[in-house]
N, C-alpha and C positions, 0 to 999 in steps of 0.2 A: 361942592361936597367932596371930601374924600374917602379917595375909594381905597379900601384895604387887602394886602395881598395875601393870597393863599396856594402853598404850592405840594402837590403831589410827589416823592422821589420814590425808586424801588425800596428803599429802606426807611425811610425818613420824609418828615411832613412838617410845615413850616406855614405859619399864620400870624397875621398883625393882630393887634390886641393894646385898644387905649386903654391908659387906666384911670381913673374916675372914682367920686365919694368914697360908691361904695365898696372898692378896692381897698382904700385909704384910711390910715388910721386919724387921729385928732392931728397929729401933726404934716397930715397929706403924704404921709411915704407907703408905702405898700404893706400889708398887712399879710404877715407869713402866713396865715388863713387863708388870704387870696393867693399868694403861691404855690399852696399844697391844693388849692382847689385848682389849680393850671396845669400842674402834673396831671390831675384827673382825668381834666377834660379834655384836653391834646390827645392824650390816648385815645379819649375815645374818637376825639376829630379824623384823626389820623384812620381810625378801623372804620370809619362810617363811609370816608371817602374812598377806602376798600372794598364798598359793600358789604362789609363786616361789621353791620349796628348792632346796638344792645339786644333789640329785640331778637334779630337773624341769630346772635350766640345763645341767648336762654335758650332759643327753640333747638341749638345743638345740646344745649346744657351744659355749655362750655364759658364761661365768664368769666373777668379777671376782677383779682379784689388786691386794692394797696396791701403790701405789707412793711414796707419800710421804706424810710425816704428819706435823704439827705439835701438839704437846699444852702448854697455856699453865695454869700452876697458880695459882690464885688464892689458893687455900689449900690444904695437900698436906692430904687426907684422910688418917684414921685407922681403925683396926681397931675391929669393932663399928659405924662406923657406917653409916647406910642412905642412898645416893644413889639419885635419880632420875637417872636415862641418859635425855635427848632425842636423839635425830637425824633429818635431815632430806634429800633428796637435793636437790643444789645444782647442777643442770646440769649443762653439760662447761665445759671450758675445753683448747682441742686435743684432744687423743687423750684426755684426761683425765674422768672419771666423778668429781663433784663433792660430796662427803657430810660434814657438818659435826654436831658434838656439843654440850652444853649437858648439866653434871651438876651437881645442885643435894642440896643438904645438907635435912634435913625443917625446916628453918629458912626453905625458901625461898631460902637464899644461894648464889650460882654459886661452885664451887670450883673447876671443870676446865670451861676449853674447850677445842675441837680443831677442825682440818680436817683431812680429810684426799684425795688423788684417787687414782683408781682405773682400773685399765686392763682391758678387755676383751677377754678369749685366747678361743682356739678351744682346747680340752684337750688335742684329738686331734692338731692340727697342731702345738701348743703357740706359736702364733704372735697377735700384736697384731692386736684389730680393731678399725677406725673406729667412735665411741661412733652414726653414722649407720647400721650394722648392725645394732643393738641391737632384736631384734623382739619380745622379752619383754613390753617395757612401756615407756611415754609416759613417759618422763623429766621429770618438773618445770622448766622453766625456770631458776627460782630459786625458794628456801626463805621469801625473804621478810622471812628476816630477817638484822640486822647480828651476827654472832660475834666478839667481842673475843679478838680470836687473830691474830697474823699470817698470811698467806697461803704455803700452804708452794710451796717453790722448792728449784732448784739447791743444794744445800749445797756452798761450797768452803772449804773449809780452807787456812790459814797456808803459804806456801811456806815456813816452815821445817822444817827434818829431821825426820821423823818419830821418835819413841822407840818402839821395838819395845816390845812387850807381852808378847807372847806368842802362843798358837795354842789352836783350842779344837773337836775334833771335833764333829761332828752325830751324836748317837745317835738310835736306834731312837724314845725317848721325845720327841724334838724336833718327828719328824713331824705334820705334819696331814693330812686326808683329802685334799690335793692330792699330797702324796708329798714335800713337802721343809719344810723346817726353818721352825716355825710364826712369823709375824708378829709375835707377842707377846714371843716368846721371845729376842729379838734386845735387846729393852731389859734383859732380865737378864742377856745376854751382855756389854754394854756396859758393867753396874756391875760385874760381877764383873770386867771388866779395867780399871775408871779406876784413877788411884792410890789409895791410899789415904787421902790426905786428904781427896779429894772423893766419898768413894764416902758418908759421909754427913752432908754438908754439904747444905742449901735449895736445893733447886735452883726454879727458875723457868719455863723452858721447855725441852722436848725437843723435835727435828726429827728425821729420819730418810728417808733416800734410799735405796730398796730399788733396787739394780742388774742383782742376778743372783740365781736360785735356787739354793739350796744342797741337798744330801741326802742319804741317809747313806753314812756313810762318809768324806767331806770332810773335809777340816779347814780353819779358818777362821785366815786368819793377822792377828791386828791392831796396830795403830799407834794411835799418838795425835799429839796436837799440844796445846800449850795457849798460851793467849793473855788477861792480865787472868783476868777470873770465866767464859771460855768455853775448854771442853776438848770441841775434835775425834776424831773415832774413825773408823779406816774398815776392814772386813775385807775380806780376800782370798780369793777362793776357789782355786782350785785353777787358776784360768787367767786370773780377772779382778780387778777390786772387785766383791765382792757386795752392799756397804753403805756407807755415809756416815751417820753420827750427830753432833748438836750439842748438845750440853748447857749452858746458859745457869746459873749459880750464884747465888748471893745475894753 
């Protein structure tokens, strides 16, 4: 049997991680879905082995929520095999909670990196609070180190007319322990309505602008935009934009 490593640092937290089916799209490579759900979850790996869990921050009323995230592929992994997950927390930048990843193949080779920044709610009020309230824990300056990843930002898309797509409810199965439609789960929303030429085609980089929460029962209405090797995507919720996605192609 093997055994998979997991390591504790003052800034930073690193865990092995096979990947499997259900990581994997039809053609066995890693599913940006399952990417953006590893930004997720390392975060929270990383704060639980702080004694910083989910549950320990609600009861401060202090919890963090995606708001934006860039994921850069260096090489699109494959089914079966084993990455190492680093991440690191990277200060603020405004309102923003700073956390950056590095995932390496058993070869030593980087195939994914990411940033991604994070905003800090009160659950109960369900409102934004300054990363200067944050009394859980000393936040790192900086990580220290350079991640070859662009810095994520603003997503804006093409003033030309958007192409309806389509619309795609929140079910029951979407939820996370926050009560709306899980962070992960949005990059498999987004291939399942590109066209179908580029649903699989290399892609290069994914960005993603989380706007609004969604929850069951909604429905998510989307558009796209394409422009060269980049196709925009943004859904609607039921009153606003909930999202902005940028898919970069080969």
């Amino acid at each position: 049997m093997r055994q998979f490593e997991e390591h504790l640092y003052e800034v930073g937290y690193s865990r092995q991680r096979e990947l499997n089916f259900l990581d994997c799209d039809r053609n066995k490579q890693v599913r940006i879905g399952a990417l953006l759900s590893i930004l997720s979850i390392w975060g929270g790996y990383d704060y639980d082995a702080r004694g910083l869990t989910h549950e320990k921050l609600t009861e401060l009323r202090q919890v963090f929520l995606l708001s934006r995230a860039v994921i850069k592929l260096h090489r699109r992994p494959v089914n079966g095999e084993v990455l190492r997950v680093d991440t690191w927390e990277d200060g603020f930048r405004g309102p923003h909670f700073r956390r950056v990843y590095e995932m390496y193949d058993r070869n030593g080779t980087l195939c994914v990196s990411a940033k991604s920044d994070w905003l800090l709610v009160d659950p109960v009020l369900r409102k934004i609070a300054r990363p200067s309230s944050f009394t859980a824990r000393t936040v790192p300056a900086s990580c220290g180190r350079e991640i070859d990843c662009p810095e994520p930002k603003k997503i804006r898309p093409p003033s030309a007319a958007p192409e309806e797509l389509g619309s795609r409810p929140v079910y029951w199965s979407d939820l996370d322990g926050n009560g709306h439609l899980f962070s992960g789960n949005y990059g498999d929303i987004v291939w399942d309505f590109l066209p179908a030429d580029l649903q699989a085609r290399p892609v290069e980089m994914f960005a993603i602008n989380y706007s609004r929460e969604v929850t069951l029962g909604e429905r998510v209405r989307l558009t796209g935009r394409r422009t060269d090797n980049l196709y925009f995507m943004e859904g609607h919720g039921p009153a606003e934009l909930c999202f902005t996605a940028e898919c970069v192609f080969s």
